[in-house]
Phi, psi and omega in degrees: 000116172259121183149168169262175124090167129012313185282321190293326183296323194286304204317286204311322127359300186307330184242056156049050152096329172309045185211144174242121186238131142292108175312305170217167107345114200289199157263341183256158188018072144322315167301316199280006177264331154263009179320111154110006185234130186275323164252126178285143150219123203231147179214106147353300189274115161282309177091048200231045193321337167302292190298358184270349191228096222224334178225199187260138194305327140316295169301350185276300174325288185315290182323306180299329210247275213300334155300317222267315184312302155297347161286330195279311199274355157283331159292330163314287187284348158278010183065051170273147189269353180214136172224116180260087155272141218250103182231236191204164160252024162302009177273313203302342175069149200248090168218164178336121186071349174320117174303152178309139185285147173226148170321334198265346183282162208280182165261133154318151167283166188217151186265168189301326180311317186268018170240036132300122141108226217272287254267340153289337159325294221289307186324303227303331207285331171261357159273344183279350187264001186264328176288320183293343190301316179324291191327180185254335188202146027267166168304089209239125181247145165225137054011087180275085185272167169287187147252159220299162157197193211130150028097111177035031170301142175221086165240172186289027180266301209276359185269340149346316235234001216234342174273156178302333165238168156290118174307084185265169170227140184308104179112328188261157163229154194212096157306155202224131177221157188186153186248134189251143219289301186326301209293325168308305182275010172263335175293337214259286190312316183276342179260028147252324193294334184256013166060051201256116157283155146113229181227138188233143158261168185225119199197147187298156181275329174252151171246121208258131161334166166278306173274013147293334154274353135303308166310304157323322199240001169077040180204132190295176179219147187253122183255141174256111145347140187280316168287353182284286216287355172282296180344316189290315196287325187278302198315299186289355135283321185305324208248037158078012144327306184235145192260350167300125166267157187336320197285355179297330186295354187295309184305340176226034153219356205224124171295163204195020193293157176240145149332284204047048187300329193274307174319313163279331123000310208254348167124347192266164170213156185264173184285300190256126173287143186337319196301287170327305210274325172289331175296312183335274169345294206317297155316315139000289208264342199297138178076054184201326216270149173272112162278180215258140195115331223227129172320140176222127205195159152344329188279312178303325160298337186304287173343322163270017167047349179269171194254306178316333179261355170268352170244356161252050157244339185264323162255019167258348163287336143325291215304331180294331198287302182316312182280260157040288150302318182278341098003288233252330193294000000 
C-alpha cells in the first residue's frame, strides 16, 4: 500500500495487519521497495488538505507522473497482478445541473485553471495509469469515490462545513453525497478480492438536499452570484490567501453525485449513509466552526485554506456588515 494521510492509513487497515505500507516508492530500485507483492495499491487522494498542495502545479505534476510511472513499472517487474489506485471523482468535473456520474462516462475536458491543485494531480496520475490499463497485465483498477469523510479526512468538502454559513450559488442546487473513509477502503478490498478492473466510482446510495443538510447541521446559508463567489475566490489565491485554486470551489456549490454501478452490481454495499457520513463531518469540524461575533478578514479565510469555505466566510461577513447597517439607519 502506497500514500500518505487518513485514506491510506483507512486502505491499510481492510486487510487486517497483512499489508506492507509506503509513504512512496523510492527512485533508485524501486522494484526491491515491492519485492514479494502480488497487489499494489496506491492513493492518490491523501485526503490531507495541508499536504495537497506543496509545490508549484507544474512541478507537483512532473512528480506525480514520474511516481505513479515508477510504481506501475516496479509492480511489473515483481509480477504483481493488481494495481488499484484510489483518487475522487472530482476528475468528472462539477457545474450547474450536472447529471449523475456513472463508471462508465468519459472525463470532461478541463481547462488550465481546473487542473491546478488535486484534480489536476489526480487526471496526471490517471492518465498514466490508463495508458498501462492497455496492457493484458497487471490488472489496473481506479476508484473515483465522493466525497470523503472519516477520522481526520481534511478536504475542502469538509472545511465547507467549518465557515459559519453555507456557501450557495445563485440559481443552482447542490445535492450532497459522500463516502465514508471505512466504506472506501472496504471498496478498495472487494475490487481485488473480486478481481473488478477499470474505473468504479464509490459512494452512499442517498443523496441529501440543502435543506437536509441544513437541517442537519444547523446552519443557515449564504448566497452568491456565481460570479461574486469564484471572483472572491480567485482574487484570494492570486494574492496567495488561499493556496487552493478557485476552480476547487466548483465542488461545494455545483453537484458531482456518483453512481457507483459496477460496484453494486458486483455485490458490494457500504455500511454507512450520506446522512450517517454528515454527522461523521460534523462532528469532525465541531470547536473548528468561526462563530459569529469574531472579527472576519483575510487573514481568517487564509486559516480555513479551502476556497468554499473562505468565500462564505467573506461573504457572511458582508451579510452581518449589511445588517448592522441596515440596524444603525
Amino acid at each position: 500500500m502506497i500514500g500518505r494521510g487518513p485514506i491510506a492509513t483507512a486502505v491499510a487497515s481492510a486487510w487486517d495487519g497483512n499489508v506492507r505500507t509506503l509513504d512512496e516508492v523510492p527512485e533508485q530500485n524501486p522494484q526491491d521497495a515491492l519485492a514479494g507483492a502480488t497487489v499494489v495499491v496506491l492513493v492518490a487522494h491523501s485526503g490531507d488538505l495541508v499536504a495537497a498542495v506543496v509545490k508549484g502545479r507544474r512541478e507537483r505534476e512532473a512528480a506525480v507522473v514520474a511516481h505513479t510511472q515508477r510504481v506501475l513499472g516496479a509492480a511489473r517487474a515483481v509480477g504483481a497482478r493488481h494495481v488499484v489506485a484510489v483518487g475522487s471523482a472530482v476528475v468528472h468535473g462539477a457545474w450547474t445541473d450536472r447529471p449523475q456520474i456513472n463508471d462508465a462516462d468519459p472525463l470532461p475536458r478541463t481547462d488550465d485553471a481546473a487542473r491546478d491543485g488535486l484534480v489536476g494531480d489526480l487526471l496526471a496520475v490517471e492518465a498514466v495509469l490508463e495508458r498501462a490499463g492497455r496492457r493484458r497485465s497487471p490488472l489496473v483498477t481506479v476508484l473515483r469515490p465522493a466525497a470523503v469523510v472519516g477520522p481526520g479526512i481534511d478536504t475542502f468538502v469538509t472545511r465547507h462545513f467549518e465557515a459559519p454559513r453555507l456557501l450557495t450559488v445563485r440559481g443552482s442546487v447542490r445535492p450532497w453525497q459522500f463516502v465514508h473513509v471505512d466504506d472506501l477502503a472496504a471498496a478498495v478490498r472487494f475490487a481485488v478480492d473480486h478481481a473488478l478492473g477499470g474505473v468504479l466510482t464509490v459512494a452512499a446510495p442517498d443523496v441529501l438536499d440543502p435543506a437536509q443538510v441544513e437541517a442537519a447541521s444547523g446552519m443557515r446559508r449564504v448566497e452568491l452570484a456565481a460570479a461574486t463567489a469564484f471572483g472572491t475566490a480567485e482574487r484570494l489565491h492570486r494574492v496567495g490567501v488561499l493556496p487552493a485554486p478557485a476552480s476547487e470551489l466548483a465542488f461545494v456549490v455545483y453537484p458531482w453525485t456518483v453512481a457507483a454501478d459496477r460496484l453494486r452490481a458486483a455485490g458490494w454495499e457500504p455500511r454507512w449513509s450520506s446522512a450517517a457520513c454528515l454527522d461523521v463531518l460534523l462532528e469532525g469540524v465541531q470547536g473548528r466552526v468561526a462563530v459569529a461575533g469574531r472579527r472576519v478578514g483575510t487573514r481568517d479565510a487564509a486559516t480555513l485554506g479551502a476556497a468554499g469555505a473562505a468565500v462564505a466566510l467573506i461573504g457572511t461577513a458582508a451579510v452581518w456588515r449589511q445588517a448592522r447597517a441596515r440596524r444603525r439607519g
